[in-house]
C-alpha positions as CSV (number, residue, x, y, z in Angstrom):
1,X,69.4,49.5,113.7
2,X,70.1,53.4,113.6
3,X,67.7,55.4,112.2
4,X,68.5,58.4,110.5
5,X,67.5,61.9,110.0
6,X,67.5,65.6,108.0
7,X,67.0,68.6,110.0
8,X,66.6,72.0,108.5
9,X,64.4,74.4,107.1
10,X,62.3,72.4,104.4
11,X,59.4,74.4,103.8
12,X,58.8,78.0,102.4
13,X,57.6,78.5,106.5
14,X,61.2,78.6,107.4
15,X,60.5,76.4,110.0
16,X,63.4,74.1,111.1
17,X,62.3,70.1,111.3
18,X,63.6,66.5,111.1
19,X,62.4,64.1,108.4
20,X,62.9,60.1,109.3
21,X,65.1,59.0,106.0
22,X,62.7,55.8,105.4
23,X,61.8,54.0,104.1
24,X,64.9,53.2,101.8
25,X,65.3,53.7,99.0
26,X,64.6,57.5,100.4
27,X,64.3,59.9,96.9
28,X,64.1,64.2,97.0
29,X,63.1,66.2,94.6
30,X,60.4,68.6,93.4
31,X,58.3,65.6,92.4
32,X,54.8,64.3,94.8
33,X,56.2,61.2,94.8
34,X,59.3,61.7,96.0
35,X,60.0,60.7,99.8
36,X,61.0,64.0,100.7
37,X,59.2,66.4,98.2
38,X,61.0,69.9,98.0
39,X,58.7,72.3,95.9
40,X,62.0,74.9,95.1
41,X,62.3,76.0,91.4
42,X,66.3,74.7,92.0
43,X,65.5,71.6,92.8
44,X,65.0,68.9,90.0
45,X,62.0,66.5,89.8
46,X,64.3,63.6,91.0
47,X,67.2,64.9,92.8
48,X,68.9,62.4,94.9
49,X,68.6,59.1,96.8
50,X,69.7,57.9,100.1
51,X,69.8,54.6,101.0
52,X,72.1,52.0,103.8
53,X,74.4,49.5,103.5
54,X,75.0,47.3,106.6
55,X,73.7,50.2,108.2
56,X,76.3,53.0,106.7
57,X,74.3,55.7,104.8
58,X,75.2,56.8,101.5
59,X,74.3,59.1,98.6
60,X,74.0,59.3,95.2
61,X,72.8,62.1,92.6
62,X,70.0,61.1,90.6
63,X,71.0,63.7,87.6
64,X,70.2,66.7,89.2
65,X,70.5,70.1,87.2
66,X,72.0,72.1,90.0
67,X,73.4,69.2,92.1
68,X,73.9,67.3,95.0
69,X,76.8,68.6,97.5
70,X,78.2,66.8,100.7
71,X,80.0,69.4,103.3
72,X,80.2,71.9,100.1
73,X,81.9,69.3,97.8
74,X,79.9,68.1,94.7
75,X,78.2,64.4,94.3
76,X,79.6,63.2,91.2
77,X,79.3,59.0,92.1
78,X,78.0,57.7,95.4
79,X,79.2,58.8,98.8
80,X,78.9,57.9,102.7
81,X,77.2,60.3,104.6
82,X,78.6,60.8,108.3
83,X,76.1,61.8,111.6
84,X,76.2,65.9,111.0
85,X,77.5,66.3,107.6
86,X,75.5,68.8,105.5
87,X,73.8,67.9,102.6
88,X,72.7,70.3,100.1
89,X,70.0,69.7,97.3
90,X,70.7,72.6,94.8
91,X,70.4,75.8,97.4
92,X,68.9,73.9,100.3
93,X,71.5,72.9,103.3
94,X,70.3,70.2,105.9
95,X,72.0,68.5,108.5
96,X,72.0,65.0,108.2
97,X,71.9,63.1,112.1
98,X,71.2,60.4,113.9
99,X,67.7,60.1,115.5
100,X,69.1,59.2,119.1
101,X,71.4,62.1,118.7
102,X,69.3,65.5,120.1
103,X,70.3,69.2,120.0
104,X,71.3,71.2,122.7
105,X,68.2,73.6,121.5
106,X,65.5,74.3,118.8
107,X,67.4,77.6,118.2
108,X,70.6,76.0,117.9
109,X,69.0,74.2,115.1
110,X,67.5,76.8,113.5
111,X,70.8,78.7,113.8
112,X,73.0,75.8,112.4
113,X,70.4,75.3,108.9
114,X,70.7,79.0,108.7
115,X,74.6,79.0,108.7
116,X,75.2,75.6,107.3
117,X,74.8,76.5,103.0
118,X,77.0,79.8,104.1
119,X,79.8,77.7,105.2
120,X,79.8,74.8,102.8
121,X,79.4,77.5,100.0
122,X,82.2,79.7,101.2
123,X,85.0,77.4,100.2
124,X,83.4,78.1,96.3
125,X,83.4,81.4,97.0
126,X,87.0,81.7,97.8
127,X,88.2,79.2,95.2
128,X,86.6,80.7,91.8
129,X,86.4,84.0,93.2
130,X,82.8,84.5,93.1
131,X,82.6,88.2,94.1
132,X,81.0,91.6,92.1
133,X,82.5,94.4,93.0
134,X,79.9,97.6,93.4
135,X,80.6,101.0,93.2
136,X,79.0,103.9,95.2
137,X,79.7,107.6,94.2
138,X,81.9,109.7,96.5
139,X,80.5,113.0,95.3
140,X,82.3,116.3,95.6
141,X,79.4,119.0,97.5
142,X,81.0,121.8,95.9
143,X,80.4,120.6,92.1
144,X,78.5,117.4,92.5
145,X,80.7,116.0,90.5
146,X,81.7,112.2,91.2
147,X,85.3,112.2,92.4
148,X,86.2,108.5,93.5
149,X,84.0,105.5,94.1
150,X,83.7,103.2,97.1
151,X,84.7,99.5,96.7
152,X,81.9,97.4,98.2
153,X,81.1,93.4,97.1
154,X,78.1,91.4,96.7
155,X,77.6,87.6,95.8
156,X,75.1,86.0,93.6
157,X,75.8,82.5,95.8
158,X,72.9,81.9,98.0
159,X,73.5,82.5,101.5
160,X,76.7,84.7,100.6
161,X,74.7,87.4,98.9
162,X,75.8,90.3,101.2
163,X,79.5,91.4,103.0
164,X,77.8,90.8,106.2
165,X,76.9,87.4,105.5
166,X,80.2,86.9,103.6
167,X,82.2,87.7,106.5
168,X,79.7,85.9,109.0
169,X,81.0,82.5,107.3
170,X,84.5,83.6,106.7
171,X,84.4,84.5,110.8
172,X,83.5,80.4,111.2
173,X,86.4,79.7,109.3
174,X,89.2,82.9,110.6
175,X,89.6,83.6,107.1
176,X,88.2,87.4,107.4
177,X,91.6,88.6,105.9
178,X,91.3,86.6,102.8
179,X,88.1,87.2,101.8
180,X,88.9,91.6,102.5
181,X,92.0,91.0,100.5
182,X,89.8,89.1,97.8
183,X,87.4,92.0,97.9
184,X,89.6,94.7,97.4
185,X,92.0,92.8,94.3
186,X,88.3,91.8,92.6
187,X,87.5,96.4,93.4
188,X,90.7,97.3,91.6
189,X,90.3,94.8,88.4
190,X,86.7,95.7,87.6
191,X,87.3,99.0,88.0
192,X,90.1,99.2,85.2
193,X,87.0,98.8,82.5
194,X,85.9,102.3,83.3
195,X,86.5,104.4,80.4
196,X,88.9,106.5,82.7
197,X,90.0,104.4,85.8
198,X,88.3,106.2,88.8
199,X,90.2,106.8,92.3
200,X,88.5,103.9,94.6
201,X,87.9,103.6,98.6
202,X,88.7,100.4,99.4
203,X,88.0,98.5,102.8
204,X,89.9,96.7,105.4
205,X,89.5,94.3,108.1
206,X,89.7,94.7,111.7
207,X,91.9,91.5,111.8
208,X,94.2,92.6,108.8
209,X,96.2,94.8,112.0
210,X,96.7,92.1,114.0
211,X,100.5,92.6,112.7
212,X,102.3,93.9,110.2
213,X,103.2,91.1,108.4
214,X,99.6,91.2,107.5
215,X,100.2,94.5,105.1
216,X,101.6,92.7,102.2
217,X,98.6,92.9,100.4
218,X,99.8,96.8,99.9
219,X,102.5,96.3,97.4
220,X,100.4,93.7,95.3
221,X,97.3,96.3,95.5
222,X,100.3,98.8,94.0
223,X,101.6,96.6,91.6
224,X,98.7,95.6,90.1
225,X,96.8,99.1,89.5
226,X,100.9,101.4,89.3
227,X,99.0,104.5,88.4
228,X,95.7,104.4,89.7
229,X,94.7,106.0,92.7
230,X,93.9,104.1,95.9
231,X,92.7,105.2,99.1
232,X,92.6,102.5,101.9
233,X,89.8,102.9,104.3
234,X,90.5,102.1,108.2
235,X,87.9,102.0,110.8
236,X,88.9,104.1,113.2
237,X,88.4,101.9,116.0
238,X,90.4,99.1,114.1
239,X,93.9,99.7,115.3
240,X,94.2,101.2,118.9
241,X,97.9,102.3,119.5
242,X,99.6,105.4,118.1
243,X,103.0,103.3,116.7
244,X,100.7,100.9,114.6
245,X,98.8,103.7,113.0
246,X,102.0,105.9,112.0
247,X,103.4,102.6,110.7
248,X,100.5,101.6,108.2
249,X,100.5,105.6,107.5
250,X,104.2,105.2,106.1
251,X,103.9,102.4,104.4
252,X,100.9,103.4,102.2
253,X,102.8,106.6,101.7
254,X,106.0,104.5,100.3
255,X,103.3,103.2,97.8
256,X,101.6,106.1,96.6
257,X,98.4,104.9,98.6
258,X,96.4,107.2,100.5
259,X,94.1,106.5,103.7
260,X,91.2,107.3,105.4
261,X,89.9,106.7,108.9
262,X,85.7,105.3,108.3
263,X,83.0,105.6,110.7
264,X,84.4,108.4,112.7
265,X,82.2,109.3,115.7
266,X,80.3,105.4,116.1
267,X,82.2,104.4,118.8
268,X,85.4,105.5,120.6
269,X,86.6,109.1,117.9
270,X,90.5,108.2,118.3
271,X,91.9,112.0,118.0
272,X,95.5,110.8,119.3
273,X,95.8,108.7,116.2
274,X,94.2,111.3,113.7
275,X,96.6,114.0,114.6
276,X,99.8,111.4,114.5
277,X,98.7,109.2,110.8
278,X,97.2,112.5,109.2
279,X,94.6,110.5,106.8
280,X,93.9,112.4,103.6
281,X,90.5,111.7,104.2
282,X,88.1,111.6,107.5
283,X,84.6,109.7,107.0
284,X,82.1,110.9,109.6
285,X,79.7,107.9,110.0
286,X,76.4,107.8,109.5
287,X,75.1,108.4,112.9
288,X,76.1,111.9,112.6
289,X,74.8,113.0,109.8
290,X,71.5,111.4,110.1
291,X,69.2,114.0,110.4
292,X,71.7,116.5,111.0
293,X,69.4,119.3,109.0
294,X,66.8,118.8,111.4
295,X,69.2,118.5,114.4
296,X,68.9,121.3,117.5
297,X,71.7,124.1,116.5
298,X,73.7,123.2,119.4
299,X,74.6,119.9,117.5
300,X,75.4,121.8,113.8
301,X,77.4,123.9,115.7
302,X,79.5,121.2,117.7
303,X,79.6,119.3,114.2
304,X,80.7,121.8,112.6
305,X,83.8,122.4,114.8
306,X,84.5,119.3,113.8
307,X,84.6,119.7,110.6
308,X,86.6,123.2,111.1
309,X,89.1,121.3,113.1
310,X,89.6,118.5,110.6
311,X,90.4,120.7,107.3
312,X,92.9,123.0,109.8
313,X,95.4,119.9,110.0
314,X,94.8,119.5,106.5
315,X,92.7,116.5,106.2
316,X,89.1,115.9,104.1
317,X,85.7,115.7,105.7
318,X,83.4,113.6,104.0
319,X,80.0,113.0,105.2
320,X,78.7,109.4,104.7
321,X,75.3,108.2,104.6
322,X,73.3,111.0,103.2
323,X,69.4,110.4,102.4
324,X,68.5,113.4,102.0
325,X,68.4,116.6,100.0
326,X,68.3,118.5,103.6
327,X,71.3,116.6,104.8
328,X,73.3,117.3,101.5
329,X,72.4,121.0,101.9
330,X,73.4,121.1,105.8
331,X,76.5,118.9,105.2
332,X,77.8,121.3,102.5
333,X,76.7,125.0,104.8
334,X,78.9,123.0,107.9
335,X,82.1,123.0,105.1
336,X,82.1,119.1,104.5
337,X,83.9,118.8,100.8
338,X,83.0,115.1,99.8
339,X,79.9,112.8,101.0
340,X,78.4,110.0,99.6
341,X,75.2,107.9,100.6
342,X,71.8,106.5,98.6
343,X,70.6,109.7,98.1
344,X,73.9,110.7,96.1
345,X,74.2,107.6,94.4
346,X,73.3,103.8,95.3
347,X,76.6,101.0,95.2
348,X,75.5,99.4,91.3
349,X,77.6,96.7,89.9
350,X,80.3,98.5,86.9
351,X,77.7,97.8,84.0
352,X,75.8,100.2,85.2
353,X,77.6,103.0,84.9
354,X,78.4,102.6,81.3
355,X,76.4,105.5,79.8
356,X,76.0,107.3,83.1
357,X,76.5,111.0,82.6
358,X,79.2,112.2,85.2
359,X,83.1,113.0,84.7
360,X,83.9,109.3,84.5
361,X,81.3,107.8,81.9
362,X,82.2,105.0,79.8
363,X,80.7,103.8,76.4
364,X,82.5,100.6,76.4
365,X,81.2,97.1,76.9
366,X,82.0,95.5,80.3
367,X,81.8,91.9,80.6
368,X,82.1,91.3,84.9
369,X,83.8,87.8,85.8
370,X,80.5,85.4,85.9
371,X,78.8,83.8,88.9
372,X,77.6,80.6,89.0
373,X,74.2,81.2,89.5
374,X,71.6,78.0,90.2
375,X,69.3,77.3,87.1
376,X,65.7,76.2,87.1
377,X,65.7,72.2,87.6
């Protein structure tokens, strides 16, 4: 007879470990009691059951509050369980395998339990859109006045929380382009509840310039905000010939769309392209500016040549990651116009800047599409 096991993380150690289902009837939940006692707020008292028939394993929700979920897709009867399906009580993932069956490695373990609620929850993110779009300020030096916002994303579904762990799970699945096309549509709707829509920065994906059938997200950006201004960020390592470059530049011009090359300087600076697309705007990473007022004056020079060189052909320095009132000072004496970073302004969700005191305030009440967020069992 097979025996049968869950391997994952079950304790607040973050340790990954196997727990023999037996004996059968095998109960989880928060309770003493249960079999397989999982002390998580999320979890309700009784949870689930698993138990064999003529050796099969199979499931069945007890009445859980938040849920039981088999490879991301919720327990609403009873269900067969297959050797390395996932199950997931509430927000814990664990893998569900036979007890002859071994893993290559303890860290391949650990890795799968950490990746395994990220995947099966992705397919929720995708489907009801579970995204909130954040805004950071892109502040002018001159004035200090706000003149555009950057588009970034968060999720309140656990193990999705952040864009690197959104696209870590959208990687698993080659659906990068999806989720950056969901990010930037979710950017431009919140951002029409400003009291004055605001010009926004929003991102792209490396993968998104594969080809360019890829670029008809561009009109539907266009024709869902006609008037508002967009400016498409680029990483300037992203697209590597010339011809693909002055192609994307075109089209974003035939929709009113602007563009900026991000992170310049963290990897390979790609002048040939600079001078031939002509972005409106140039975004010197982060590893530049860093410490740049404290930096030998051999560096604030060469930076500032930079910066010279950029405005001459007619395109906007900006200075991201500033932390600093010494960077801000420096960035604005070496003639960068815009900049942005935590110490300008950290990425908040919409509501908060509904009474915020800057040339785009807004006293109006903004509801933000909900989350589904897990509720105390």
């Amino acid at each position: 007879m097979p025996e049968w096991l869950l391997v994952g993380k079950m304790s607040a150690s973050g340790e990954s470990c196997s727990k023999l289902i037996a004996p059968l009837p095998f109960r989880v939940g928060r309770r003493p009691e249960a079999s397989l006692t999982l002390p998580r707020a999320t979890v309700s008292g009784l949870h689930a059951e698993l138990f064999t028939v003529d050796d099969r394993l199979f499931a069945r929700d007890l009445g859980s509050t938040n849920g039981t979920f088999i490879n991301g897709e919720r327990l609403l009867d009873v269900a067969e369980i297959q050797p390395d399906d996932v199950i997931q009580f509430a927000d814990l993932a664990l893998r569900v395998m036979h007890s002859s069956a071994k893993c290559d490695s303890h860290t391949r373990s650990e890795d799968f339990c950490d990746h395994a609620l990220a995947r099966v929850q992705f397919d929720t993110l995708l489907r009801d859109e579970i995204i909130t779009p954040y805004f950071q300020p892109i502040v002018d030096l001159r004035t200090g006045a706000t003149q555009a916002f950057e588009v970034l994303a968060r999720s309140r579904l656990i193990g999705l929380e952040t864009p690197g762990r959104m696209f870590a799970a959208a990687a698993d699945l080659q659906m990068e382009a999806r989720l950056s096309d969901l990010m930037r549509r979710k950017g431009v709707e919140v951002s029409e509840h400003f009291h004055e829509t605001p010009p926004v920065y929003l991102n792209t994906h490396p993968i998104e310039f594969v080809n360019d059938a890829a670029w008809e997200w561009v009109s539907q950006l266009r024709e869902m905000a006609p008037t508002q201004k967009l400016i498409i960020e680029v990483h300037e390592a992203a697209v590597t010939d010339v011809i693909s470059v002055a192609r994307f530049r075109a089209l974003l011009r035939d929709h009113d769309i602007g563009l900026a090359f991000d992170d310049f300087g963290a990897g390979q600076a790609r002048l040939a392209e600079l001078a031939s697309a002509r972005p409106d705007c140039l975004k010197f990473d982060r590893s530049i500016i860093t410490g740049l007022d404290q930096a030998e004056p051999s560096r604030q020079r060469f930076v500032r040549c930079l910066v010279d060189a950029i405005r001459d052909i007619g395109v906007t320095p900006l200075a991201e990651g500033i932390e600093t009132l010494g960077e801000q000072q420096i960035c604005a004496e070496l003639g960068f116009e815009l900049a942005q970073g935590y110490y300008l302004g950290m990425p908040r969700p919409i509501e908060s800047y509904c009474n915020w005191s800057s040339p785009l305030p807004s006293d109006d009440v903004v509801v933000c599409p909900s989350n589904r967020v897990l509720e105390p069992a």
